[in-house]
C-alpha positions as a printed Julia matrix, in Angstrom:
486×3 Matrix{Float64}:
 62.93  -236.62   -6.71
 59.39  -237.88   -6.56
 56.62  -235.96   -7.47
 55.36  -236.94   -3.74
 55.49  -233.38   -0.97
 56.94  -234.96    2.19
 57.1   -231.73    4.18
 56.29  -232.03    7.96
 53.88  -230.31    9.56
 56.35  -227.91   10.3
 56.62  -226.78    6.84
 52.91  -226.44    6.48
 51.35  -228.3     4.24
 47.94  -228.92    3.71
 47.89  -232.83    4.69
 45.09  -233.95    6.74
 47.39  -236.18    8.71
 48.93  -233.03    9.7
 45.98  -231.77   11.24
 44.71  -234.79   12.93
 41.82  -236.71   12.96
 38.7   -235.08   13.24
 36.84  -235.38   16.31
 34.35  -237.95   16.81
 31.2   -237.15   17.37
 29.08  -239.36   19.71
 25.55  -240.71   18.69
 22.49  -240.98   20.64
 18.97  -242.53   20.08
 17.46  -238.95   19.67
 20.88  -237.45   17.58
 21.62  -239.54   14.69
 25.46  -238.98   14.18
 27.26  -236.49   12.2
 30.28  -235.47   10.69
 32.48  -232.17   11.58
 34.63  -231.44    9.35
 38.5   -231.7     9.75
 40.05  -228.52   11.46
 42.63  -226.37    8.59
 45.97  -227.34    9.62
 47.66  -224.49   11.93
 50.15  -222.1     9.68
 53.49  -222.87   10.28
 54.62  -220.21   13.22
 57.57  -219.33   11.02
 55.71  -218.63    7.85
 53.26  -216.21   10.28
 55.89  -214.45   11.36
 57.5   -214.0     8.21
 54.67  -212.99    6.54
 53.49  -210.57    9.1
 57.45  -209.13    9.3
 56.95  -208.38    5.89
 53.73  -206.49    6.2
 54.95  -204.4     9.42
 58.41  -203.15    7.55
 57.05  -202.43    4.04
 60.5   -203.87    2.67
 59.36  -203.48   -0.76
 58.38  -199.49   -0.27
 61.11  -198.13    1.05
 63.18  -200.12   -1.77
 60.94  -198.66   -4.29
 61.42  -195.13   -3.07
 65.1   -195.36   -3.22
 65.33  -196.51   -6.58
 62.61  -193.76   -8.02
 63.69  -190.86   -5.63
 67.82  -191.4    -6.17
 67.53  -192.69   -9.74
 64.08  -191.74  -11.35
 63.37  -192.91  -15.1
 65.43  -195.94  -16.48
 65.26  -196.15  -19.68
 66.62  -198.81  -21.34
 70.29  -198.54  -22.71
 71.19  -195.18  -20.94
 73.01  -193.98  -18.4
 70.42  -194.15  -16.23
 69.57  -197.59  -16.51
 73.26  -198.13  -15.87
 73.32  -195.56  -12.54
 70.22  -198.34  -11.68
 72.04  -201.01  -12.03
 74.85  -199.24   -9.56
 72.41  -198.92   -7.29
 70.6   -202.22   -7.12
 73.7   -203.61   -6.65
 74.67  -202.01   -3.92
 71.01  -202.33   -2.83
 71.45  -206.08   -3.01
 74.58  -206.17   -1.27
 72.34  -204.02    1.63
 70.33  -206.59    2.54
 72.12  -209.09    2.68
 71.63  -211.25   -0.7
 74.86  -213.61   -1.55
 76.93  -213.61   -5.11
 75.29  -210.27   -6.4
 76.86  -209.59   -9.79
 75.42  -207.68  -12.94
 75.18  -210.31  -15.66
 75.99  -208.02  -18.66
 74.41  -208.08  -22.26
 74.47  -205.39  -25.24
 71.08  -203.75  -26.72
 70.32  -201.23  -29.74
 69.97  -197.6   -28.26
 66.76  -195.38  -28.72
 66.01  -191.93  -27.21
 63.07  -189.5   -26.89
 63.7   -186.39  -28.71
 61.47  -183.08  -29.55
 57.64  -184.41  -30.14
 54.78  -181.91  -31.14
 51.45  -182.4   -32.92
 49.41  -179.71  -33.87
 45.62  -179.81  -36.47
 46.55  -177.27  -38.65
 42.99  -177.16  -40.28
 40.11  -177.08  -39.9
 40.66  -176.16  -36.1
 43.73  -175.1   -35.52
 44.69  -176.21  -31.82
 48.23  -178.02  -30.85
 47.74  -181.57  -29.28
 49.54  -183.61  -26.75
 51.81  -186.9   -28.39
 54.45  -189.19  -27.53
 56.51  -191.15  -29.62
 56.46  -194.91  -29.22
 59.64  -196.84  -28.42
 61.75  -197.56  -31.22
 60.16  -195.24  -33.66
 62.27  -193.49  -36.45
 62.08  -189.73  -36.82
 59.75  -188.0   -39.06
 61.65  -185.3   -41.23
 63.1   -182.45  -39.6
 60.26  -179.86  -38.97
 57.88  -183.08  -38.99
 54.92  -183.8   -41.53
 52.3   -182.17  -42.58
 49.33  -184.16  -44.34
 45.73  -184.74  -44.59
 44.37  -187.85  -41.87
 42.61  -190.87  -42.39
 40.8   -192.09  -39.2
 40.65  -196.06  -38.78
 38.06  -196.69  -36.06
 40.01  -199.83  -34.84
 42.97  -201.53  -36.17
 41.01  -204.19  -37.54
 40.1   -201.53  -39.96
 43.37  -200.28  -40.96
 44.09  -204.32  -41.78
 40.83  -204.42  -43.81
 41.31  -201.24  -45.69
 42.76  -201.84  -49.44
 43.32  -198.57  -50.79
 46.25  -196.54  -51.49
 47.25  -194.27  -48.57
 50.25  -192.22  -49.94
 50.89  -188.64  -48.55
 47.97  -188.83  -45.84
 48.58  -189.8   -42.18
 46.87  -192.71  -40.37
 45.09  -192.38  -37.26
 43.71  -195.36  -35.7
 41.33  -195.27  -32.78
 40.42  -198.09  -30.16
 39.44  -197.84  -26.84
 41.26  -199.99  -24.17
 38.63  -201.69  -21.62
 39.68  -201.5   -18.12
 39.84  -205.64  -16.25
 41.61  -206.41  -13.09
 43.48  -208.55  -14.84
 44.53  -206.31  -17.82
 42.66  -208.9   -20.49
 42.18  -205.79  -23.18
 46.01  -204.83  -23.27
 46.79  -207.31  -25.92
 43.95  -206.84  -28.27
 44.4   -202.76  -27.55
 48.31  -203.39  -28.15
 48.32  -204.72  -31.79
 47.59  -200.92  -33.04
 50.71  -199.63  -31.13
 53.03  -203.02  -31.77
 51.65  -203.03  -35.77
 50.46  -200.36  -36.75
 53.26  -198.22  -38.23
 53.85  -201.18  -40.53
 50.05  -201.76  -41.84
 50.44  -197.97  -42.28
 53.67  -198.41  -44.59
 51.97  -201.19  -46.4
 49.43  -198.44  -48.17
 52.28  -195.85  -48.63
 51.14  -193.61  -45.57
 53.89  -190.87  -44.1
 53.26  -191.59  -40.7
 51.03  -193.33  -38.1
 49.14  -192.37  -35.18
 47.0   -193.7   -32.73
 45.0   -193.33  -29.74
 47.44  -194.45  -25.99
 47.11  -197.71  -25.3
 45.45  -197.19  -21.72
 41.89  -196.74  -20.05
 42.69  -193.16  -18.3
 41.24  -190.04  -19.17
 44.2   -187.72  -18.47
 46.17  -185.72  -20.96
 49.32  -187.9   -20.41
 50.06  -190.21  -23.84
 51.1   -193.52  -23.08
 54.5   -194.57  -25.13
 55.49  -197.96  -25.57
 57.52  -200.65  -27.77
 56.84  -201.05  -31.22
 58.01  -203.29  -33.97
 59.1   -202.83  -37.75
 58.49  -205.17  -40.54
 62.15  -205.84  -41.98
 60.04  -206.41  -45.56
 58.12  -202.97  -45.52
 59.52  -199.31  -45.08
 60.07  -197.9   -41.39
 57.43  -194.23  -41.14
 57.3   -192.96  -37.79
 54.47  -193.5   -35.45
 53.2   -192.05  -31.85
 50.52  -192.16  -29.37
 48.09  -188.92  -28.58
 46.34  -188.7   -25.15
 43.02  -189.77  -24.81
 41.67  -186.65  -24.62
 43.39  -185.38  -27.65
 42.15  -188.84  -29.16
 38.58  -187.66  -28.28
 39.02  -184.09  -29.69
 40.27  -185.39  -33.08
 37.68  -188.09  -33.1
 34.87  -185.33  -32.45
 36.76  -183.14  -35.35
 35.74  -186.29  -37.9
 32.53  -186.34  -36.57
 31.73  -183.0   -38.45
 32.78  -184.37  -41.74
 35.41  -182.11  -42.51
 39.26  -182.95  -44.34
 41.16  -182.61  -41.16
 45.62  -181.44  -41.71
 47.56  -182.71  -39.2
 51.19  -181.96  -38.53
 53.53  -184.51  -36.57
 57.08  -183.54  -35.52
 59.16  -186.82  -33.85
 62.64  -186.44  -33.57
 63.57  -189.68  -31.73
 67.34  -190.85  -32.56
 69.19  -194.3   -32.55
 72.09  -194.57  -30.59
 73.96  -197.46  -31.83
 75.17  -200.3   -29.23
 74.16  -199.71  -25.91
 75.37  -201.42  -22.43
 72.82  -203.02  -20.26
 72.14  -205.7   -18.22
 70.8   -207.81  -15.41
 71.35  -207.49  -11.49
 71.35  -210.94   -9.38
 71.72  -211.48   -5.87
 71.13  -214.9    -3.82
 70.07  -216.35   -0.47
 72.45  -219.61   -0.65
 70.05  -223.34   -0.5
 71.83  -224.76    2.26
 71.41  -228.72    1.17
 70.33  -228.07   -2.95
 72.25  -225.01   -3.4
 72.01  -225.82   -7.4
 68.49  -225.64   -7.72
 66.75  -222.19   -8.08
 63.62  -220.79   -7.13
 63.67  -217.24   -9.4
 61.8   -214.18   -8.34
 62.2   -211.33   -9.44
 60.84  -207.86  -11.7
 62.46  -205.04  -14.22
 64.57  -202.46  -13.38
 64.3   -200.38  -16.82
 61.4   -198.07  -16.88
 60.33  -195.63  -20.27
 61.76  -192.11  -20.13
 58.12  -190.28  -19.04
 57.79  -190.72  -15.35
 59.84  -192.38  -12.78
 58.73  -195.8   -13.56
 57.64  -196.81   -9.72
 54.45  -198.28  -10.6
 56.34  -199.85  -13.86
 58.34  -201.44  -12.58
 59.9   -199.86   -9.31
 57.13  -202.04   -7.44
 58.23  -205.44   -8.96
 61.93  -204.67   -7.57
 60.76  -203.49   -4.27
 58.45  -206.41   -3.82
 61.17  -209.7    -4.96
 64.1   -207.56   -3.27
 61.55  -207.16   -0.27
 60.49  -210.27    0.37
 64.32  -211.46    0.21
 65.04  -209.02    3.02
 62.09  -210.2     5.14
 63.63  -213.99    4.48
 67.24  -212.98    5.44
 66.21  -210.61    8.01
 63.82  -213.72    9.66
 66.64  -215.69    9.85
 65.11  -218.23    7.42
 67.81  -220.31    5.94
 66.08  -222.4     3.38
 67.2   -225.6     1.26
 67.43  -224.24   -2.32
 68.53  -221.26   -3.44
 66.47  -217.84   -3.91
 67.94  -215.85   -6.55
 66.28  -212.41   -7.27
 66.42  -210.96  -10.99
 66.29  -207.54  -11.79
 66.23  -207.34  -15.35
 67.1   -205.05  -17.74
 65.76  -204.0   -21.15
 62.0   -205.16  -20.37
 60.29  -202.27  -21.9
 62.49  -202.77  -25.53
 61.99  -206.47  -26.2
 62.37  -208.55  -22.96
 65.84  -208.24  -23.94
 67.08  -208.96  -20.59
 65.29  -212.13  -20.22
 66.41  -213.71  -23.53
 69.61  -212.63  -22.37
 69.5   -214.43  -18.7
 67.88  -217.34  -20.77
 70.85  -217.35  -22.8
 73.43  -217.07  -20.34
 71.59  -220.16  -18.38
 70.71  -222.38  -20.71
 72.76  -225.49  -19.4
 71.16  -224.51  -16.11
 67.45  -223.95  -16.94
 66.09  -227.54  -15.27
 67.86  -226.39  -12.65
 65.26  -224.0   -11.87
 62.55  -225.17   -9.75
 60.04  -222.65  -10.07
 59.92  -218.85  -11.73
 57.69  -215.79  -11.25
 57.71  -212.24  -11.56
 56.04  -208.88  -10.21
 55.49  -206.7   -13.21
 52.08  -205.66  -12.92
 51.79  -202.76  -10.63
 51.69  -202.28   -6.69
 48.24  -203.46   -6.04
 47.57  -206.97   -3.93
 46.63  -209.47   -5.68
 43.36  -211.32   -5.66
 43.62  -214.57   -7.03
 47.02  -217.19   -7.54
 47.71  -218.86  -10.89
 49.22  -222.27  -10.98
 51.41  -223.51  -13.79
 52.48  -226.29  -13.22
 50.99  -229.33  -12.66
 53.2   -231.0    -9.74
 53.78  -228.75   -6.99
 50.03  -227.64   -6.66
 50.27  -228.28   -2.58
 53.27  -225.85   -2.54
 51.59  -223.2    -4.08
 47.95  -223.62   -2.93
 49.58  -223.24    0.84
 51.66  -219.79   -0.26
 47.91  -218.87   -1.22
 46.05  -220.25    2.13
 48.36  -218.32    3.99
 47.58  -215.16    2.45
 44.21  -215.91    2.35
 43.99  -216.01   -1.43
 42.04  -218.18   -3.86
 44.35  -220.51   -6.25
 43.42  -222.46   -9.71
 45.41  -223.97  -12.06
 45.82  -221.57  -14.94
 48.4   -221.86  -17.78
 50.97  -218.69  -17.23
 53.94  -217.44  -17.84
 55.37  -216.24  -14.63
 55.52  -212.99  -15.85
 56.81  -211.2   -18.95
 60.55  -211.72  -18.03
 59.85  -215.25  -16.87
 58.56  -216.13  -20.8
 61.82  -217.13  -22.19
 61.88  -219.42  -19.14
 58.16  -220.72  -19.0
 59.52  -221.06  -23.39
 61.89  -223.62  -21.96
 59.88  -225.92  -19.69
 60.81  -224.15  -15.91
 57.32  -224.51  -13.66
 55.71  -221.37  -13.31
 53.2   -219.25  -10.94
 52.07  -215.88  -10.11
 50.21  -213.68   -7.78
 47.78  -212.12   -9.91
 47.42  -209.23   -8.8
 44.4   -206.66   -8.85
 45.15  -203.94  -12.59
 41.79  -202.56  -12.98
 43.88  -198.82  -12.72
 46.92  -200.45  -13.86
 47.08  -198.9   -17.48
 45.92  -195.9   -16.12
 49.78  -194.89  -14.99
 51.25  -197.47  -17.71
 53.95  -195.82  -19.22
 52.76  -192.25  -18.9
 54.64  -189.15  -17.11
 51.75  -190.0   -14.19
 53.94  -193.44  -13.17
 55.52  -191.89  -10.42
 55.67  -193.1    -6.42
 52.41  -191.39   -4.93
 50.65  -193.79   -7.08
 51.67  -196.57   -4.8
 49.84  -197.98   -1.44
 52.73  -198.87    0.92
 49.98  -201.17    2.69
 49.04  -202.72   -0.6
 52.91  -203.15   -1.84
 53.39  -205.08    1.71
 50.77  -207.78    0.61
 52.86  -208.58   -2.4
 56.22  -208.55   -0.73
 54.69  -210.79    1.91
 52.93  -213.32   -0.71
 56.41  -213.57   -2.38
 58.7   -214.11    0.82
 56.13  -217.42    1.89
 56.01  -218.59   -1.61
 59.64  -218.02   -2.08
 60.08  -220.26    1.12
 58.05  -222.55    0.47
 59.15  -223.63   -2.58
 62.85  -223.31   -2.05
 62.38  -226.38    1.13
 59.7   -228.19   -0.71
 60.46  -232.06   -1.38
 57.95  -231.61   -4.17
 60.36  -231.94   -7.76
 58.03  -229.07  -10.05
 60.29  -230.07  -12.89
 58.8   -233.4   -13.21
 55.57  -231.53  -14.34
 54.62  -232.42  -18.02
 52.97  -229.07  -18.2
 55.33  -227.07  -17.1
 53.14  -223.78  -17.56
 54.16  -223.48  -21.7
 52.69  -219.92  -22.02
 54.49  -217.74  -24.13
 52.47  -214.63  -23.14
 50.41  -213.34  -20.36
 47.46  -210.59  -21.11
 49.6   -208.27  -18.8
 52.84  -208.25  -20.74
 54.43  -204.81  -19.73
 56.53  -204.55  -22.77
């Protein structure tokens, strides 16, 4: 294919042969002559209507409230996650989508168990904890030692003495941007921290929820192991309990802290990821992926992480089949599984379609809440008109910014497929983030319609575009994005 877009005006493009020539304008000897400028090509009347279908039936909410009302948490590797993937698939089937199949993969098992925290001196009071995913146990009855409090983690990583027999805290507040830049620098405590802790000999870790709420709900989270240092158990307080201990070292006093974590490993566990297609009808090989995660942690029913990225790809595939849109290439919507753990289920689709990956045209992914989005991000270089009309449509702003797609699209972005995403507004995002408060009031059914909509006329317009987005040297390249749910 050329890198040329030959779509007619029909497809609505932003040509200025497609809108005509602008009217002249006629001069006189008292009105020197100006220029108007051109009139915005009309939208396409199909693209309105599909967008405006998808707005009216708030596909994407009522999908979203199925899967958190009749399924609830998801975490990864449990039953649960497998009673979600039942469900999507007979979700899928639903509405309509073609070839819907689980695409199967194997992951280690983790689950919560018993977690308690109490300052045993010099003010005795218990305090609100969670254990972060992936997190070994502390000893039965838990651990009882004096703390060390590490402002930031940049302070555990500077500090050389030996830590034996205390417990690390480290503090750290989270900033709140709508587009979630302090996650990553806010993360490296909860990703790290149990191993800088092990490095000085410490019993355990913990550290203040990687969010920018105020409520008494810890945030949990994935965190990673050093295979060359010992494994000590780590967990997350609230922020207010973050705030209490933080006042207690104000006053200069040894403070004793006991942590009890009894999280266990469950060996080999089944999960997987859920795929269902609208057919191309002319390129039925090439692949325009949308799509979000179907596992959610174990604290609250997962609807704003990542119920909302379901209902919003599986939504705007339901407004497209339910249009009576037939396009060109083929749609396929990914549920994945095993986000929260590792992106496990996108290595695995990655895996699974490696001798297929330039077959995909373009990738993206919801995964960062229910709000609309404000702003689109381009990735790849050819294929700009495309994209810039999905954003004219909905009335949305567009630049050329390296991304990923999405956390699930990574593995994808990794291996050259064009990229894009509808960035959308997370200023309360890690409010909810993996706290018991994630639940399905949190969402605006109004606000959830936006996205669903901006995917369905991307989706389309991509999957009839003559534009090749493969031919793009740039091919987005990202490896992470700021909002990286994991």
């Amino acid at each position: 294919m050329t890198k040329r877009l030959l779509l007619s005006c029909a497809a609505v493009l932003t040509l200025a042969a497609c809108a005509g020539d602008a009217p002249d304008v006629e001069a006189t000897a008292d009105a020197p002559a100006t220029q108007t400028e051109p009139a915005a090509p009309a939208i396409d009347p199909t693209l309105a209507a599909l967008k405006q279908r998808a707005l009216d039936e708030q596909y994407g909410y009522a999908i979203v409230e199925g899967l958190t009302t009749e399924i609830g948490q998801r975490l990864a590797g449990t039953e649960a996650e497998a009673r979600a993937r039942d469900w999507t698939v007979a979700k899928f089937e639903e509405i309509g989508l073609q070839n819907v199949r689980v695409e199967p993969f194997t992951i280690p098992g983790w689950e919560r168990g018993v977690e308690t925290a109490s300052i045993v001196s010099p003010f005795p009071q218990e305090m609100l904890l969670t254990a972060l995913g992936g997190s070994v146990a502390t000893p039965r009855g838990g651990v009882e030692a004096p703390v060390v409090f590490f402002p930031t983690y940049d302070d555990l990583e500077g500090h050389s003495e030996d830590l034996s027999g205390k417990i690390v805290y480290i503090g750290g507040r989270m900033e709140k941007a709508p587009d979630g830049a302090g996650y990553g620098p806010a993360n490296r405590k909860r990703r790290s921290g149990a191993t800088e802790g092990a490095k000085r000999g410490a019993l355990a870790v913990v550290i203040r929820s990687v969010g920018t709420d105020s409520h008494r709900f810890p945030h949990t989270g994935q965190m990673r192991y050093d295979p060359d240092h010992p494994r000590i158990p780590i967990a997350a307080l609230s922020a207010p309990d973050a705030d209490q201990l933080e006042r207690m070292f104000e006053r200069g006093q040894d403070i004793v802290m006991r942590v009890n974590v009894q999280p266990i490993t469950t060996g080999d566990q089944p999960s997987g990821n859920v795929i269902g297609e609208i057919v191309g009808t002319e390129r039925p090989e090439e692949i325009v992926l949308i799509g979000g995660h179907l596992d959610s942690w174990d604290l609250g029913t997962g609807a704003v992480d990542d119920g909302a990225g379901i209902g919003v790809s599986a939504g705007a595939a339901q407004a497209i089949i339910e249009a009576g849109i037939k396009p060109k290439r083929t749609i396929r919507v990914v549920a994945f599984g095993a986000e929260e753990v590792g992106l496990l289920g996108a290595y695995a689709y990655a895996e699974k379609h490696k001798d297929a990956v330039g077959q995909h045209v373009l990738a993206t992914e919801s995964d960062f809440g229910a709000e609309a989005p404000y702003e689109v991000h381009i990735g790849s270089k050819s294929g700009h008109d495309v994209i810039r009309e999905a954003a004219r449509i909905m009335d949305l702003p567009a630049k050329v910014q390296q991304t990923s797609g999405g956390p699930d699209i990574i593995p994808l972005a990794m291996a050259g497929v064009p990229t894009m995403r509808f960035q959308q507004d997370g200023t309360d995002y890690f409010d909810l983030h993996h706290t018991p408060d994630d639940t399905l009031d949190k969402i605006d059914p109004e606000q959830l319609a936006i996205n669903t909509a901006a995917f369905a006329v991307m989706a389309v317009l991509a999957a009839n575009a003559e534009t090749d987005f493969r031919t793009s040297d740039s091919a987005s390249g990202d490896t992470q994005d700021t909002t990286e749910g994991n």
